[in-house]
C-alpha positions as a Python dict, from the first residue, in 0.01 Angstrom:
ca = {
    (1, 'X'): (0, 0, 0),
    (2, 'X'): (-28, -222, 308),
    (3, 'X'): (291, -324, 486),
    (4, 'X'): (164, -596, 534),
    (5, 'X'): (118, -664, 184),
    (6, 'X'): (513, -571, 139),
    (7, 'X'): (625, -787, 351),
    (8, 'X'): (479, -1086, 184),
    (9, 'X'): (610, -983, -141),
    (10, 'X'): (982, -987, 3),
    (11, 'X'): (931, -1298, 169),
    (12, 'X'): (767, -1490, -150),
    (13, 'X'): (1073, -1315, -348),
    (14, 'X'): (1348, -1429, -65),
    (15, 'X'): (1219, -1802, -110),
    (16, 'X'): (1250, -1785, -471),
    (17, 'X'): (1609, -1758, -436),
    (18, 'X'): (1718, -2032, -207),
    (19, 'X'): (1515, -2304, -423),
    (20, 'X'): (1671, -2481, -734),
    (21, 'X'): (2023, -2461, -885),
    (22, 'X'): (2164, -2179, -1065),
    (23, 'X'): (2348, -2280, -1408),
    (24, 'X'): (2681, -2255, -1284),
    (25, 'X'): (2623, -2498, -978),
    (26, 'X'): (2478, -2744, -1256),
    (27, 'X'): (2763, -2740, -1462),
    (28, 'X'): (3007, -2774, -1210),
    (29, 'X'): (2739, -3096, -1061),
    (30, 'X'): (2797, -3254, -1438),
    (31, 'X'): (3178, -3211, -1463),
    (32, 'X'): (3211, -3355, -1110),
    (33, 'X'): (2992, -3688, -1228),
    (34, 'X'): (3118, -3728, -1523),
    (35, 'X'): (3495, -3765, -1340),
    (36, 'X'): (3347, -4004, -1124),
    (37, 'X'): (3212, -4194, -1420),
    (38, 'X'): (3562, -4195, -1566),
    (39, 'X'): (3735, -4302, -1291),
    (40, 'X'): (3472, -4571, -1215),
    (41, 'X'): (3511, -4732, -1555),
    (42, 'X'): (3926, -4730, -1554),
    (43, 'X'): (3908, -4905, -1245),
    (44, 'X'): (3604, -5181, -1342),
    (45, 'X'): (3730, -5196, -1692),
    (46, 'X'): (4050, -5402, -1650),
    (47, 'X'): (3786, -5635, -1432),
    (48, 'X'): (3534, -5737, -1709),
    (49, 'X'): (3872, -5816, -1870),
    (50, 'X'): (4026, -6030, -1607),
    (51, 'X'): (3676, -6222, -1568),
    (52, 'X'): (3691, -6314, -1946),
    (53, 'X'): (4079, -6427, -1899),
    (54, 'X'): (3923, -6689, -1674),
    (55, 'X'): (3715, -6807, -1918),
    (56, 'X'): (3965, -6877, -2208),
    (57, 'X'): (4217, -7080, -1948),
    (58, 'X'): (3887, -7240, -1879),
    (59, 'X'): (3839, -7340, -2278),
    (60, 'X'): (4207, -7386, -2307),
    (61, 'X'): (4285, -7625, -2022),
    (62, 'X'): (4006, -7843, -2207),
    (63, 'X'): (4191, -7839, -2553),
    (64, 'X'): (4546, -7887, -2399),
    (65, 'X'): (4362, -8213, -2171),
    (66, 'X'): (4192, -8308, -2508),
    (67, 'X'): (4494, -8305, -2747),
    (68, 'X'): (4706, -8486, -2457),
    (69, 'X'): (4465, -8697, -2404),
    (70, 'X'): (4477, -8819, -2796),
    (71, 'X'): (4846, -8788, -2824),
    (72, 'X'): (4903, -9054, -2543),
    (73, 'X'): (4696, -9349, -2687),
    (74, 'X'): (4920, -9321, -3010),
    (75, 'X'): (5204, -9570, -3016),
    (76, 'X'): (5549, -9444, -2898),
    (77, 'X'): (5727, -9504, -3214),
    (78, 'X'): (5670, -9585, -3565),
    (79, 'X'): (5808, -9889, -3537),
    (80, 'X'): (5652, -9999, -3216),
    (81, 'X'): (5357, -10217, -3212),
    (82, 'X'): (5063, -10024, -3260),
    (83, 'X'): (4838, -10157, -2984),
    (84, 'X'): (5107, -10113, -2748),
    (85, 'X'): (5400, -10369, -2507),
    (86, 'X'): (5407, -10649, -2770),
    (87, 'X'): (5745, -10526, -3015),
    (88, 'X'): (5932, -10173, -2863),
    (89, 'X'): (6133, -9995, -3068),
    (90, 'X'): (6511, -10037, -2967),
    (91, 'X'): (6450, -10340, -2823),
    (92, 'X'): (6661, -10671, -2905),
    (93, 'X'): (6527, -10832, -3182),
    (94, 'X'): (6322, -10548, -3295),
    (95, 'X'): (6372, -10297, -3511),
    (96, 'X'): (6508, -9947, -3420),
    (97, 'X'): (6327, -9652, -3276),
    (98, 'X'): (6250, -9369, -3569),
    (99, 'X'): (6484, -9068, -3514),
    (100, 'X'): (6241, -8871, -3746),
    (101, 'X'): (5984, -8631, -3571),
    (102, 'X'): (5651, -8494, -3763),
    (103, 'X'): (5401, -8662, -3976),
    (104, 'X'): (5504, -8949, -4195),
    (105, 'X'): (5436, -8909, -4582),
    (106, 'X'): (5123, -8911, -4677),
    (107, 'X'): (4988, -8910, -4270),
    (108, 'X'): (4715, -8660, -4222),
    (109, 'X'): (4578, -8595, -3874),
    (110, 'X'): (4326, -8892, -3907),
    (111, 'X'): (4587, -9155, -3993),
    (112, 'X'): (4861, -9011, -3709),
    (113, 'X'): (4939, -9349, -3549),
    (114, 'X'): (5260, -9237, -3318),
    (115, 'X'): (5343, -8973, -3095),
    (116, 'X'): (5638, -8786, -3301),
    (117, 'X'): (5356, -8738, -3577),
    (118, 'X'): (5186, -8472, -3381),
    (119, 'X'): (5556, -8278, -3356),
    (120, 'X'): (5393, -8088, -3703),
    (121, 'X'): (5088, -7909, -3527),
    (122, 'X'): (5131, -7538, -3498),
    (123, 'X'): (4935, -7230, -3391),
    (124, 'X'): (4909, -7138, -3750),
    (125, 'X'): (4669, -7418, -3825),
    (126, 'X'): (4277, -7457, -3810),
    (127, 'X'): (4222, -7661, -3483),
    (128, 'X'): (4127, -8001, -3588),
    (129, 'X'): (3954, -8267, -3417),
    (130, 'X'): (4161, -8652, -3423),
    (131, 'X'): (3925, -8740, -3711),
    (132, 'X'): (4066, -8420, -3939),
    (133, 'X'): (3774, -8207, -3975),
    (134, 'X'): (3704, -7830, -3827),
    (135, 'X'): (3380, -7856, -3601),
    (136, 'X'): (3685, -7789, -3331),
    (137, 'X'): (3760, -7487, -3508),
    (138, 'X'): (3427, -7290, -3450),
    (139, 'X'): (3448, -7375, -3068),
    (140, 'X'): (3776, -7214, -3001),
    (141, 'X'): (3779, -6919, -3248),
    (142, 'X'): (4090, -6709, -3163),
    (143, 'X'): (4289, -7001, -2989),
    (144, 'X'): (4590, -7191, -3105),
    (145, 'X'): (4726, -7514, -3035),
    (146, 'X'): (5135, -7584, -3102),
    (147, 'X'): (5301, -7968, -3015),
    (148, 'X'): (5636, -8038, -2982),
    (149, 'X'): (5750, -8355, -2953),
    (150, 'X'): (6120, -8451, -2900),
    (151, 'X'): (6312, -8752, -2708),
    (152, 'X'): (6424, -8676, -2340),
    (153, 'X'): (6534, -9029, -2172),
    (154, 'X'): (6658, -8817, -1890),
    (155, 'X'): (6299, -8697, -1805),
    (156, 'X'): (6442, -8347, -1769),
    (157, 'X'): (6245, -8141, -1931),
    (158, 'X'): (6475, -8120, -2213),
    (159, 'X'): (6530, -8218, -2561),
    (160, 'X'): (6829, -8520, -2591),
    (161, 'X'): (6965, -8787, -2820),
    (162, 'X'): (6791, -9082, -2689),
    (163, 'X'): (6561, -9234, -2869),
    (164, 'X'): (6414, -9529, -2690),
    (165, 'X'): (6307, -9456, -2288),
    (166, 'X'): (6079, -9145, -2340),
    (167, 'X'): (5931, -8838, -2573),
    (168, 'X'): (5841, -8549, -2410),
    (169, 'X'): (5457, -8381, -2524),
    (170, 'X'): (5434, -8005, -2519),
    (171, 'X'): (5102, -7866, -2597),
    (172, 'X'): (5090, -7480, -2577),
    (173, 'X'): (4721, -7336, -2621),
    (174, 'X'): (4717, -6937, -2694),
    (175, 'X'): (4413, -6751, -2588),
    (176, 'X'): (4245, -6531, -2765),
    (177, 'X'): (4412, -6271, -2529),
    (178, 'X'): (4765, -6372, -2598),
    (179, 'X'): (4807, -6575, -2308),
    (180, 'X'): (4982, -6909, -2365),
    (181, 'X'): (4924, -7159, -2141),
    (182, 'X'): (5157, -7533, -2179),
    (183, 'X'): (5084, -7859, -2103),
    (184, 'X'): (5362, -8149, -2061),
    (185, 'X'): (5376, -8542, -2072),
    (186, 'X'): (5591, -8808, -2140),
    (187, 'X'): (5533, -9103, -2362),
    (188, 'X'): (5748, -9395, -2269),
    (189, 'X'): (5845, -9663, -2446),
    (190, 'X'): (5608, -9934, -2352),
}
């Protein structure tokens, strides 16, 4: 045999060696990506969660607005004139202010004509549009909608006695996410 020829063979042979990956490198290449991976998606995870948070205080701050907005063009009080300043509850010569909150009998959600009627909404219920029907309901799937109404002639933030200055509006909207969100108003007596 040629030398030559020899010396070929060991150098074809040597090259062999030093190209491609053996099987151990490889595994220990996939093990080390699929860590990465892992901690990639722990830390972008909670983000795609945070972006959709945005989006149901988004839907949420429109149903609070909404139901605010249809609480205050209700009368203050049962027995206050309907279309508003003419006869006040509490007033002299007129009759006194309603010290019951909720719904009257009878009153569904199309036919609430006062503020304290709304006091009956909870989060349990289908969300309703003002004219009682559920096309709401399919736009907001997972939210819920609570009012309390109450008297506070203080403006304090806090339920009193009084009957005749002011009622104080609390509309809390739950996310589908758990996150409550409240809106506040006053009604006065006017």
């Amino acid at each position: 045999m040629h030398p030559k020829f020899g010396r070929l063979n060991i150098r074809r042979h040597t090259l062999r060696m030093v190209n491609g990956f053996t099987l151990i490198e490889t595994v220990i290449g996939i093990v080390v990506l699929s860590i990465a991976f892992s901690v990639l998606l722990t830390l972008i995870y909670p983000m795609t969660e945070q972006s959709a948070d945005q989006l149901h205080q988004i839907k949420a701050a429109e149903l609070g607005q909404s139901m605010l907005n249809e609480i205050q063009q209700k009368a203050f009080d049962e027995n206050s004139d309907k279309t508003g300043g003419l006869i006040r509850c509490g007033e002299v010569s007129a009759p006194a202010c309603s010290t019951t909150m909720g719904a009257d009998s009878g009153e569904t959600r199309a036919t609430y004509d006062d503020v304290d009627d709304y006091n009956e909404i909870n989060k349990g219920d289908v969300i309703q549009n003002s004219l009682n029907d559920n096309t709401l309901a399919a736009l907001y799937v997972g939210y819920g909608v609570d009012v309390a109404v109450c008297n506070d002639g203080d403006y304090n933030g806090e339920c009193d006695a009084s009957t005749d200055i002011a009622k104080l509006i609390k509309v809390t909207v739950t996310t589908p996410t758990g996150f409550d969100i409240v809106f506040s108003t006053y009604r006065a007596n006017f």
